[in-house]
C-alpha positions, -999 to 999 in steps of 0.1 A, spaced: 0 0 0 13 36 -8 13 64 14 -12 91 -7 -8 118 18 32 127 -2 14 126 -40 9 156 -60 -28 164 -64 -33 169 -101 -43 210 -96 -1 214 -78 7 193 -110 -7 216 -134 9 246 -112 41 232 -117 34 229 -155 23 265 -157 53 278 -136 73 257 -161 64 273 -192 57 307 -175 96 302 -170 107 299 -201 83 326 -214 101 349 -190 135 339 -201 127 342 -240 109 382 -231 145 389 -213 164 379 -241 146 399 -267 141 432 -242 179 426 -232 189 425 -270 176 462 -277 197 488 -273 192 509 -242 169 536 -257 147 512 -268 148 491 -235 133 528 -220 107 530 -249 94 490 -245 95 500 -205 70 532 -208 51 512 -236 45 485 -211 36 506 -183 14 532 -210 -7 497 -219 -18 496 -182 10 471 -171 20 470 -133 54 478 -127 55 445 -110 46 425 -139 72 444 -164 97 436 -136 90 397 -136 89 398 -177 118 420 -188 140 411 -158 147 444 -151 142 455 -111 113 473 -102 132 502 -91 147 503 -127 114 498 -140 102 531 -120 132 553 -129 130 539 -166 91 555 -171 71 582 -167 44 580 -144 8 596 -153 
């Protein structure tokens, strides 16, 4: 008999599927925002933020700290 109280219930299985591929979204974003040069960087920042984007979530895609992210845009 097997002890059922250590296996994954399927809903913290498909959480670790999402965090997976949430992962390497964030990885492939960094690359491209981390391949523009630094004026653009600024632009795709106060884009982001202009298209009602939290700071928070620019931070997690981009890879750029929130503090960057606030000295990068303009705030309304």
């Amino acid at each position: 008999m097997t002890d059922n109280a250590q296996d994954p219930t399927i809903g913290s299985l498909l959480q670790q599927i999402g965090d997976i591929f949430e992962s390497n979204q964030n990885r492939f974003n960094r690359a491209i925002f981390e391949a523009q040069p630094p004026t653009q960087q600024a632009q795709s920042l106060q884009n982001m933020y202009n298209n009602n984007m939290k700071v928070e979530q620019i931070s997690k895609m981009t890879g750029v700290p929130k503090s960057t992210v606030y000295t990068k845009i303009k705030t309304k």
